[in-house]
Backbone as ProteinMPNN parsed JSONL, in Angstrom:
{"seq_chain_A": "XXXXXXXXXXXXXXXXXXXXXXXXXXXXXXXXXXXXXXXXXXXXXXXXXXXXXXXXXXXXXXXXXXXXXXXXXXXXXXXXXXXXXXXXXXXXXXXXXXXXXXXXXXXXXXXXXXXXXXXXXXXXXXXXXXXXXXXXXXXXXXXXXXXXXXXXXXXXXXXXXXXXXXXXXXXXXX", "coords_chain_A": {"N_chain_A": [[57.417, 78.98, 83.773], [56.466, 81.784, 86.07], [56.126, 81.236, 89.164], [55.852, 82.933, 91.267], [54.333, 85.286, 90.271], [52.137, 84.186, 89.059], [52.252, 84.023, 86.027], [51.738, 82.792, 83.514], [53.954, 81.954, 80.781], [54.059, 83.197, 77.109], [55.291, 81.202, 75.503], [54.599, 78.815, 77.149], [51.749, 78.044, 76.423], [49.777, 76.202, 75.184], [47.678, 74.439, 71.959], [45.403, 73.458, 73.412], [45.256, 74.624, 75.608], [42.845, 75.853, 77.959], [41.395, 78.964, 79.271], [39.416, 79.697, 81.898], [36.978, 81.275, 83.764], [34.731, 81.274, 86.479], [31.81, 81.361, 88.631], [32.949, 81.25, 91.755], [32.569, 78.776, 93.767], [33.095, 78.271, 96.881], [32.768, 80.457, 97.695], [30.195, 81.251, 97.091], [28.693, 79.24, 98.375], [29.236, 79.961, 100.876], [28.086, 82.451, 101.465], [25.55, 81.873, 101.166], [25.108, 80.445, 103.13], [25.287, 82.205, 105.342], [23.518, 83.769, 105.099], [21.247, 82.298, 104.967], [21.487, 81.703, 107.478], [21.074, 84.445, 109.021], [18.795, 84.962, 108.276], [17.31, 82.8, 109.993], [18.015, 83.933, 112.183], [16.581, 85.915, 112.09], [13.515, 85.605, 111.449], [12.965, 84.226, 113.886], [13.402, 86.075, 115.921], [12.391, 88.522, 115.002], [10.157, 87.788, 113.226], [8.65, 86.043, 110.329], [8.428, 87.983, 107.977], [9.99, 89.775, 107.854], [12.446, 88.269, 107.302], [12.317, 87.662, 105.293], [13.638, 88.685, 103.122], [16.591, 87.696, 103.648], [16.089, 85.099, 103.305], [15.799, 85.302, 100.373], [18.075, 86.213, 99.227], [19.707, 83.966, 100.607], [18.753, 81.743, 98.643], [19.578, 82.759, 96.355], [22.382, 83.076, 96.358], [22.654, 79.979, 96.879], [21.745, 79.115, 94.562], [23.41, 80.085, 92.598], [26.139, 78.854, 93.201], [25.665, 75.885, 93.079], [24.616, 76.002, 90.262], [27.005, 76.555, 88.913], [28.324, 78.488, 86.958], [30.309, 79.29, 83.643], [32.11, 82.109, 83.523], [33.456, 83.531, 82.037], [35.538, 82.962, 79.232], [38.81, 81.958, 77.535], [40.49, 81.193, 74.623], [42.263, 79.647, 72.602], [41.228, 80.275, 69.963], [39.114, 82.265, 70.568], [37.828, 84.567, 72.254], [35.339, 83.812, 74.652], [31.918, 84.623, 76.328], [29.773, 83.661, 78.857], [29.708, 81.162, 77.49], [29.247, 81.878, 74.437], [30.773, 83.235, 71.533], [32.767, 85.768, 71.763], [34.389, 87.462, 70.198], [36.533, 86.245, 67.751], [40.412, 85.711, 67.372], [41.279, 86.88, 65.002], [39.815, 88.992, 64.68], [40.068, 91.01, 67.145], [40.349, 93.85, 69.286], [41.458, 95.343, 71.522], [41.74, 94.999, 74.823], [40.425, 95.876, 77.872], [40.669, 96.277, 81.731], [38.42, 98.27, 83.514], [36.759, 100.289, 85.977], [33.533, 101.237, 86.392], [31.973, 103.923, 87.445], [29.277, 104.85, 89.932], [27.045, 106.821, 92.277], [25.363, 105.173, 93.541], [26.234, 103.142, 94.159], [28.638, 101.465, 96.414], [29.988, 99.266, 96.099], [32.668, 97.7, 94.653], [33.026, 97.783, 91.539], [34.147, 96.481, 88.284], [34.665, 96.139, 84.868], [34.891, 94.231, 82.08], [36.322, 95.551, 79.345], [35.73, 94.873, 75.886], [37.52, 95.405, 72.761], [36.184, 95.244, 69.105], [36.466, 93.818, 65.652], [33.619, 93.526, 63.026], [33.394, 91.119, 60.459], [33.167, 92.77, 57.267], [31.455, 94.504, 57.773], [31.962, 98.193, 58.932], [34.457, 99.902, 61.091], [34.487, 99.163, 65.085], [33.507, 97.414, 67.511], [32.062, 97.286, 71.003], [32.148, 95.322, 73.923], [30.572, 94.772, 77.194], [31.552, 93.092, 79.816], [30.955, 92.595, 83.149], [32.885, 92.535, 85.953], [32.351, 90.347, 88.822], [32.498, 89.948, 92.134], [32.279, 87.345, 92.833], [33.567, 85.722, 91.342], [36.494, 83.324, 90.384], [38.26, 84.2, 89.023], [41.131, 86.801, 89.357], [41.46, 90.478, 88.148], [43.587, 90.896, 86.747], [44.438, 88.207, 86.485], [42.416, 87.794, 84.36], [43.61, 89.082, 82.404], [45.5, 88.758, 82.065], [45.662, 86.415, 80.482], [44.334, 86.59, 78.368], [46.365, 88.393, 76.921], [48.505, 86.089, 76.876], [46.904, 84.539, 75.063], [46.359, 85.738, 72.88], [48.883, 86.646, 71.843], [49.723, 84.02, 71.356], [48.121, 83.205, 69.116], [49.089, 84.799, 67.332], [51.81, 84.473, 66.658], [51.522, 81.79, 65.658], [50.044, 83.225, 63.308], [52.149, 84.626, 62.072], [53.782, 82.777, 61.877], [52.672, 81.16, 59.922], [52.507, 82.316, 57.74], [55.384, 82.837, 57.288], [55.627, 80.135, 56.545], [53.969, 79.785, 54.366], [55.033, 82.112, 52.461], [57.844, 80.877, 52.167], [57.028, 77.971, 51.043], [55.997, 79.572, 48.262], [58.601, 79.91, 47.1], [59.472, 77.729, 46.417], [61.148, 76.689, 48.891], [62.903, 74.123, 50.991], [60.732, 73.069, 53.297], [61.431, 72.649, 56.874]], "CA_chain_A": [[56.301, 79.626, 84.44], [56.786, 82.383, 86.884], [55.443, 80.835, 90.07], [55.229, 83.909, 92.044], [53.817, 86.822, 90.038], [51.527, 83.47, 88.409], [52.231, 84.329, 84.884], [52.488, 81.596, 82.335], [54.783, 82.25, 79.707], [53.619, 82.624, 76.347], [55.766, 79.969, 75.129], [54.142, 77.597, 77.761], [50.75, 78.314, 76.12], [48.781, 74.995, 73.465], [46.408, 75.063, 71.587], [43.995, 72.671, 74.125], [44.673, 75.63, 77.181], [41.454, 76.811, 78.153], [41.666, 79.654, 80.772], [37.495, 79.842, 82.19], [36.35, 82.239, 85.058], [33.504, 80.742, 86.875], [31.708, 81.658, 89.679], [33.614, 81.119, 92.875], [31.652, 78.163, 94.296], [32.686, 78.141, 98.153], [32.127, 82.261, 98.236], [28.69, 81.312, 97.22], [28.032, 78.624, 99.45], [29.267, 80.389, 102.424], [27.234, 83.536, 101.507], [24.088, 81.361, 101.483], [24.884, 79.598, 104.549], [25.403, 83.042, 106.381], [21.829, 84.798, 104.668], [20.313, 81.166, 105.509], [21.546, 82.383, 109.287], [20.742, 86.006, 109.209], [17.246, 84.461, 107.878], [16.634, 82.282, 110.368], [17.924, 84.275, 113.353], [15.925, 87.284, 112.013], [12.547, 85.073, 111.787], [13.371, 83.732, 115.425], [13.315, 87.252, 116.428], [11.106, 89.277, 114.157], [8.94, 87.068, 112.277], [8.944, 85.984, 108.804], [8.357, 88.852, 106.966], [11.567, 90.754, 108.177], [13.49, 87.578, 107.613], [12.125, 86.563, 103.876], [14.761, 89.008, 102.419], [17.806, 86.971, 103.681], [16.108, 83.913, 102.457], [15.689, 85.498, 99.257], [19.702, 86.327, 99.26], [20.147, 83.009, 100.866], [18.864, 81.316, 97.887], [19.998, 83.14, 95.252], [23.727, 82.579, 96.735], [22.847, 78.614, 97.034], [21.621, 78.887, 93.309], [24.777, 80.896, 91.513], [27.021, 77.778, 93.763], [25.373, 74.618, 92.385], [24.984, 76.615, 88.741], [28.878, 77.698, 88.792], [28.423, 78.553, 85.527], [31.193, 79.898, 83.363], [31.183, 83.384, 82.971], [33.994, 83.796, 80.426], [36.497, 81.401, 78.663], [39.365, 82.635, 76.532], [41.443, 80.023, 74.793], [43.24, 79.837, 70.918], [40.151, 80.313, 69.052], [39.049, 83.364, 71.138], [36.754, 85.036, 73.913], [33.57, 83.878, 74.893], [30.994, 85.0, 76.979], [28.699, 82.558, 78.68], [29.834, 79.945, 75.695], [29.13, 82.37, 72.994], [31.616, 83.518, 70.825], [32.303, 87.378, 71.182], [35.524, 87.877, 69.255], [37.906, 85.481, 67.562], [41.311, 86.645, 67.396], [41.782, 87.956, 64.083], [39.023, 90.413, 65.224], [40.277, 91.583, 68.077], [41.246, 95.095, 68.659], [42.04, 95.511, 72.81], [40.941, 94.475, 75.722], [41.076, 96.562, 79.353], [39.571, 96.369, 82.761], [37.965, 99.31, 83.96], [35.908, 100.409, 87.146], [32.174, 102.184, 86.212], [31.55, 104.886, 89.127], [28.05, 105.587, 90.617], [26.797, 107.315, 93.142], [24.221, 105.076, 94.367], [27.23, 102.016, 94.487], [29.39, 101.448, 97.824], [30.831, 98.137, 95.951], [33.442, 97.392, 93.449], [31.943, 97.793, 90.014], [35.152, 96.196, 87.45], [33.902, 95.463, 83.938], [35.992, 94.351, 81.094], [36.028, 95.604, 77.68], [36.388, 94.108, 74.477], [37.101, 95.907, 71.394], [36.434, 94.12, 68.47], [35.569, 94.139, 64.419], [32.871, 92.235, 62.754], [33.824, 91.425, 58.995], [31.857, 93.458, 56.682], [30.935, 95.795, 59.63], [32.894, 99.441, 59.498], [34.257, 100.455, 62.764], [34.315, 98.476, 65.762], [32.066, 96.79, 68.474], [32.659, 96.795, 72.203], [31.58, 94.087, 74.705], [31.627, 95.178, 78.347], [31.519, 92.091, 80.494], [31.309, 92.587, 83.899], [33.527, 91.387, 86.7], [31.857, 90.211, 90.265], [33.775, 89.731, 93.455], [32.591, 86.233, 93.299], [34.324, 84.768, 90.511], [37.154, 82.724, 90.697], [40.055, 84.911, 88.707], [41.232, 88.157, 89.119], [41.319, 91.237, 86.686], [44.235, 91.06, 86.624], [44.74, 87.189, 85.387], [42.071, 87.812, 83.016], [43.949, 90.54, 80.874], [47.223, 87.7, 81.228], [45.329, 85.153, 79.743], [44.024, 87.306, 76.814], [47.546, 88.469, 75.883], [48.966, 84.991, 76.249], [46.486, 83.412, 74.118], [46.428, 86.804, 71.627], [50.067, 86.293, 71.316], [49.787, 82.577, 70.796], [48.009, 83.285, 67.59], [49.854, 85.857, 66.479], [52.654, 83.402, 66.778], [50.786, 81.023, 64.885], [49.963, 83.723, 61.634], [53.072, 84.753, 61.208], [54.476, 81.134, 61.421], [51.847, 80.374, 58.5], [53.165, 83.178, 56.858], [56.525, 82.173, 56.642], [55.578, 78.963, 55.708], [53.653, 80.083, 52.828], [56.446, 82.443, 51.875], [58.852, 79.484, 51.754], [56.695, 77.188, 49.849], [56.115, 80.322, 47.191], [59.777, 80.24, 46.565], [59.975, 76.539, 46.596], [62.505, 76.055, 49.594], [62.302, 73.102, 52.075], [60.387, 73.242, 54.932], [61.569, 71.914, 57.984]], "C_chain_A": [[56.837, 80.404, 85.632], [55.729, 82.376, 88.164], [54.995, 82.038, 91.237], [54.692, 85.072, 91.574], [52.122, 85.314, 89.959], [50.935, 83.79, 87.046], [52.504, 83.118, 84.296], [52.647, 82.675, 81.003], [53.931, 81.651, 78.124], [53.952, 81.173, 75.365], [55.14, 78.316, 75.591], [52.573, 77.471, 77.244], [50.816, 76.822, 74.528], [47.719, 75.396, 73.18], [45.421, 74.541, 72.389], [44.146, 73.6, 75.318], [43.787, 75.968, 77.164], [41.587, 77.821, 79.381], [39.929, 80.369, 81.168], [37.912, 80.863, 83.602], [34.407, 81.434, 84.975], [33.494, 81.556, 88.568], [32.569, 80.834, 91.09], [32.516, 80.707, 94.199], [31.828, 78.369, 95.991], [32.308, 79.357, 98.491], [30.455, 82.339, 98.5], [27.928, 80.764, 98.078], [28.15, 79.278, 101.021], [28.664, 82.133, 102.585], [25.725, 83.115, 101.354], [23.977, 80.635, 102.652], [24.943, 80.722, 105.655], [24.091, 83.852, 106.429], [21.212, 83.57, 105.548], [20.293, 81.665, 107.679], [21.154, 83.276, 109.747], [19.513, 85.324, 108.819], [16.83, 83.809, 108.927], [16.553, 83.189, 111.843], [16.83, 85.859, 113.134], [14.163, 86.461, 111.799], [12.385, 84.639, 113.327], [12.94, 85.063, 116.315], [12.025, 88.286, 116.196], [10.062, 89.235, 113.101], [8.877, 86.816, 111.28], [9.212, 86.483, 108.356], [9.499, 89.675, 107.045], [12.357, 89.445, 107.932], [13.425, 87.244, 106.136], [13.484, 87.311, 103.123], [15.904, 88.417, 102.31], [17.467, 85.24, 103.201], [15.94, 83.989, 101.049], [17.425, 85.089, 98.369], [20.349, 84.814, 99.203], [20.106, 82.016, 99.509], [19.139, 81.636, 96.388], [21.709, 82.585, 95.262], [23.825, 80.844, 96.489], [23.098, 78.329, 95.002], [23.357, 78.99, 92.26], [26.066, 79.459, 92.343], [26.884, 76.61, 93.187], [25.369, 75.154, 90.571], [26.681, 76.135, 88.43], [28.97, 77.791, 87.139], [29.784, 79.557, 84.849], [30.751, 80.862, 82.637], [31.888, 83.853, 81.74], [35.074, 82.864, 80.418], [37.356, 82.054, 77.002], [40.188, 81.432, 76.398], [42.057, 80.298, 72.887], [42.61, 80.263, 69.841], [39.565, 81.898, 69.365], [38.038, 83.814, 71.972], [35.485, 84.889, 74.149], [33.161, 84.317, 76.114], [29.873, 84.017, 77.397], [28.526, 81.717, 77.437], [29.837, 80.501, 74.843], [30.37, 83.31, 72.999], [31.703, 85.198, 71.211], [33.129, 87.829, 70.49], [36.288, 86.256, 69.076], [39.004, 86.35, 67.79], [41.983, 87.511, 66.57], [40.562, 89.347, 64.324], [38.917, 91.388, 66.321], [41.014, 92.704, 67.784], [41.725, 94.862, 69.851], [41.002, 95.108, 73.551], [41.549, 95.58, 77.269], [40.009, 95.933, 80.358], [39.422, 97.935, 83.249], [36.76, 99.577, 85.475], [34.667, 101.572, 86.647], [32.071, 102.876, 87.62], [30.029, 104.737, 88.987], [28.114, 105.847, 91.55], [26.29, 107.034, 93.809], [25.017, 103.67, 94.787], [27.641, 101.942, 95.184], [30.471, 100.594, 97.152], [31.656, 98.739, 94.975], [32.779, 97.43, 91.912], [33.067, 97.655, 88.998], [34.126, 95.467, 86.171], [35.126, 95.543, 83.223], [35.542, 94.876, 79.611], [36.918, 95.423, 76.467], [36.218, 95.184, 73.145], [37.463, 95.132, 70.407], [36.187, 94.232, 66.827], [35.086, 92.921, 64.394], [33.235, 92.593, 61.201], [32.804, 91.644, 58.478], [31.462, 94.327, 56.787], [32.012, 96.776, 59.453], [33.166, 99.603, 60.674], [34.131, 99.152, 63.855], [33.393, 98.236, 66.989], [32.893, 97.2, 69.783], [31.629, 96.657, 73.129], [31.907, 94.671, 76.178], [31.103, 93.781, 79.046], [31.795, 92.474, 82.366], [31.612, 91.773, 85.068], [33.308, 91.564, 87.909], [32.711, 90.052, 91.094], [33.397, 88.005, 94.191], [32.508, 85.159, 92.236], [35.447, 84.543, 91.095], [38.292, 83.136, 90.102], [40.128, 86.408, 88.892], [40.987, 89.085, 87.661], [42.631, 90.676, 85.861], [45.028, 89.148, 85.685], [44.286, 87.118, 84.408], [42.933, 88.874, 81.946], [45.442, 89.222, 80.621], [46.808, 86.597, 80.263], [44.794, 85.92, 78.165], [45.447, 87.242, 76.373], [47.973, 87.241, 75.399], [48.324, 84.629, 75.267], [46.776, 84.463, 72.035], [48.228, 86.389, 70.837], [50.689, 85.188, 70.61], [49.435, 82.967, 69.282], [48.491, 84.027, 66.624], [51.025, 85.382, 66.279], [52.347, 82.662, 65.648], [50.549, 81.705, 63.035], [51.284, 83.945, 61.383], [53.955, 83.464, 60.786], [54.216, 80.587, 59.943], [51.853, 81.488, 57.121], [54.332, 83.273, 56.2], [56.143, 81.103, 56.179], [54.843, 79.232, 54.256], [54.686, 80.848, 52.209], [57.601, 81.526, 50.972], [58.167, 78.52, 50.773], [56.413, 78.141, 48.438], [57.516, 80.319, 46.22], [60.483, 78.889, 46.524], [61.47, 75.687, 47.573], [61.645, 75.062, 50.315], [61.865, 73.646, 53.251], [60.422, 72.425, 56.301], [60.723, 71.727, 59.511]], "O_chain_A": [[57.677, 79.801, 86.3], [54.786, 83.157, 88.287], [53.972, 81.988, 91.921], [54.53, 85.972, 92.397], [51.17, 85.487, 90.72], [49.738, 83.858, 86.77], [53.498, 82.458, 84.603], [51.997, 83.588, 80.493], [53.443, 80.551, 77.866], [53.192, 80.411, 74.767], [55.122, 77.243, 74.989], [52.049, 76.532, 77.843], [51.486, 76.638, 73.512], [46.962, 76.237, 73.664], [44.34, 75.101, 72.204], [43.244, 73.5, 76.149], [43.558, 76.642, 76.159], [41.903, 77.349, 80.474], [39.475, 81.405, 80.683], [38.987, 81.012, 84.184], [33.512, 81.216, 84.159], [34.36, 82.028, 89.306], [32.593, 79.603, 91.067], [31.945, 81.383, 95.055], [30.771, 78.636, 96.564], [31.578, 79.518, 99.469], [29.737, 82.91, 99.322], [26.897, 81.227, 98.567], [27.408, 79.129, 101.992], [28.798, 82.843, 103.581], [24.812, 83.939, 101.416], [22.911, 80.246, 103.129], [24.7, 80.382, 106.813], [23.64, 84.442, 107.411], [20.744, 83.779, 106.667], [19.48, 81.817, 108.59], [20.785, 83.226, 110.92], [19.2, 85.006, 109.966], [15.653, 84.122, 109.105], [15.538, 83.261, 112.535], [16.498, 86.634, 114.031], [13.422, 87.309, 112.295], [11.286, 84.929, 113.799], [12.202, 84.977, 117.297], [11.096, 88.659, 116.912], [9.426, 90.055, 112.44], [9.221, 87.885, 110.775], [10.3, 86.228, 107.839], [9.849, 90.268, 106.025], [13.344, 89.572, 108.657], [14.355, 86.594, 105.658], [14.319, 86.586, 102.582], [16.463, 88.399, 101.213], [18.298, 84.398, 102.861], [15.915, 82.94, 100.405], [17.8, 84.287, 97.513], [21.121, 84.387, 98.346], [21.164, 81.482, 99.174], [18.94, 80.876, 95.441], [22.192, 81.86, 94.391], [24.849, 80.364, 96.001], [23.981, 77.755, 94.364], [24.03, 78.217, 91.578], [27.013, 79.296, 91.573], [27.908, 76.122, 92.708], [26.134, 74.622, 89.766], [27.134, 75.324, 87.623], [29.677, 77.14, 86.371], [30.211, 80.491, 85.528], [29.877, 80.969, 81.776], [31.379, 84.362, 80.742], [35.451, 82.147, 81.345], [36.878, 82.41, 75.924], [40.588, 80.731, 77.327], [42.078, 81.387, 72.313], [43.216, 80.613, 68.828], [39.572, 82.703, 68.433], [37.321, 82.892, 72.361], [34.612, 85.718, 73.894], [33.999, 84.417, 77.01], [29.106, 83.558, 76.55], [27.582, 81.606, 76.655], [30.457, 79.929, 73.946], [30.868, 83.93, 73.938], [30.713, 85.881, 70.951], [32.74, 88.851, 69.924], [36.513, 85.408, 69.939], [38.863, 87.477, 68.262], [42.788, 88.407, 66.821], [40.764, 90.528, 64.04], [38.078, 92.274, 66.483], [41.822, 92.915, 66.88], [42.646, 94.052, 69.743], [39.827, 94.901, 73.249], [42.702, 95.893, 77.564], [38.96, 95.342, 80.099], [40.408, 98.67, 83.303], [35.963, 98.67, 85.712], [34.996, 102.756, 86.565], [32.102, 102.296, 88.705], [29.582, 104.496, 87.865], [29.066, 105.401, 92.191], [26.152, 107.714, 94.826], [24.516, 103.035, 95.715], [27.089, 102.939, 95.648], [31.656, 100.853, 97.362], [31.543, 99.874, 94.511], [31.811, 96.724, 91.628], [33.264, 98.776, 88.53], [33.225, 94.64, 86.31], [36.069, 96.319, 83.377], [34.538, 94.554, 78.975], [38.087, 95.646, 76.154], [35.175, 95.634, 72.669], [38.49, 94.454, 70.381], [35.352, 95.132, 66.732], [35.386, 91.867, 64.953], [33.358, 93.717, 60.713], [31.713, 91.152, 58.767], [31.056, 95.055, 55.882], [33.118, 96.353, 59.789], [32.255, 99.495, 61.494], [33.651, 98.117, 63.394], [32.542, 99.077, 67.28], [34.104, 97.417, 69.751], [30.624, 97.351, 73.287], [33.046, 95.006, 76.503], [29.996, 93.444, 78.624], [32.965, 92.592, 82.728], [31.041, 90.722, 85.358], [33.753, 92.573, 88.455], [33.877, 90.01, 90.7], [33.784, 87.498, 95.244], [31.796, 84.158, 92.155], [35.754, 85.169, 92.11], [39.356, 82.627, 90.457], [39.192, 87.14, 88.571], [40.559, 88.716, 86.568], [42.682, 90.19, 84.731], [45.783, 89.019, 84.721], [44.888, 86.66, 83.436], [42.615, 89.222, 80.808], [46.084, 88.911, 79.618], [47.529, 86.033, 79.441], [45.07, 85.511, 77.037], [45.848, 86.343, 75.635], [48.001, 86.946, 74.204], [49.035, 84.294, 74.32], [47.091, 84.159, 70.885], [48.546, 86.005, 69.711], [51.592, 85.141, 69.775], [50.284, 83.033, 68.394], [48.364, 83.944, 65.403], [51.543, 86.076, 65.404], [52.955, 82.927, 64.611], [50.741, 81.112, 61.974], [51.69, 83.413, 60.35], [54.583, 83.229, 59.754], [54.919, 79.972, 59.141], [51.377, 81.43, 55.988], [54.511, 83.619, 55.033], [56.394, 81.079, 54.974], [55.292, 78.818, 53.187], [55.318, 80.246, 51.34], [58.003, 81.485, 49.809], [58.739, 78.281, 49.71], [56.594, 77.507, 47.398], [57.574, 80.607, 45.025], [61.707, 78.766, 46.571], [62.283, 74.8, 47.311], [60.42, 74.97, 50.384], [62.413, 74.444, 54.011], [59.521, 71.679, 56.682], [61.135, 70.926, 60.35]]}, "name": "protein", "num_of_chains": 1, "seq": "XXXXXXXXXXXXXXXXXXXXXXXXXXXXXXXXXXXXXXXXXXXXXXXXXXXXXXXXXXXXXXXXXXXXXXXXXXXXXXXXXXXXXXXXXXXXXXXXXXXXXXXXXXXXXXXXXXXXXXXXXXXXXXXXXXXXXXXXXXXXXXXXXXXXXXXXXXXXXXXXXXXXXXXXXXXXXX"}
């Protein structure tokens, strides 16, 4: 494992790794404990109704913290989305991160996309998933954890490719 880029090697990759992105519980709590503040000192000051917005904020932040729900989860089998399935890996085509512009945005706007086939289906699908600034992995680990695991299985077919090979031609398999 290369401890300072924090790449794991595909070699170091099983089949029980799971690599999840979840929300990024203390970001949330300490963005509802700062609205909960801006809420109270803005009621204190200017009366409820100018203050309900930051308790709106406030509890939306508390909510997405106790949730921490997982937003995606890539592992040997292949990429889900909030638990559901969106590609295995023999259906995978690529995967990138990308930034959507607008005009009416200030923030970060990173979404990922999946290209993918469905069997049966001509042509391919694509999934954009987008990525908040208060999850818990970068873009940049999510695209390592795709390859690793992509590579794992691609590892894996051709392995079961030679091995069928070899038993076609009746040699031993060790």
């Amino acid at each position: 494992m290369d401890h300072e880029n924090n790449i794991i090697d595909v070699t170091e990759a099983a089949e029980n790794d799971v690599f999840t992105v979840n929300e990024y519980v203390a970001l949330d709590y300490g963005l509802a404990g700062l609205f909960t503040l801006l809420c109270l000192l803005t009621i204190g000051t200017s009366g409820f109704p100018a203050g309900i917005f930051s308790l709106f904020a406030a509890v939306y932040f508390l909510y997405k913290g106790v949730v921490n729900r997982e937003v995606l989860c890539v592992d040997c089998n292949g990429i889900y989305q909030n638990k559901k399935l969106v590609t295995n890996w023999q259906n995978f085509a690529e995967a990138f991160v990308t930034q959507l512009y607008s005009d009416r945005q200030i923030s970060d706007n990173f979404v990922l996309i999946i290209r993918y086939y469905k069997e049966g289906i001509t042509g391919n699908f694509r999934m954009t998933i987008p990525l908040t600034n208060t999850q818990n992995k970068s873009e940049e680990e999510i695209l390592d954890a795709i390859k690793r695991f992509y590579q794992l299985w691609q590892g894996k077919v051709l392995s079961l490719k030679q091995t069928q090979q070899l038993e076609q031609i009746n040699l031993p398999i060790h």
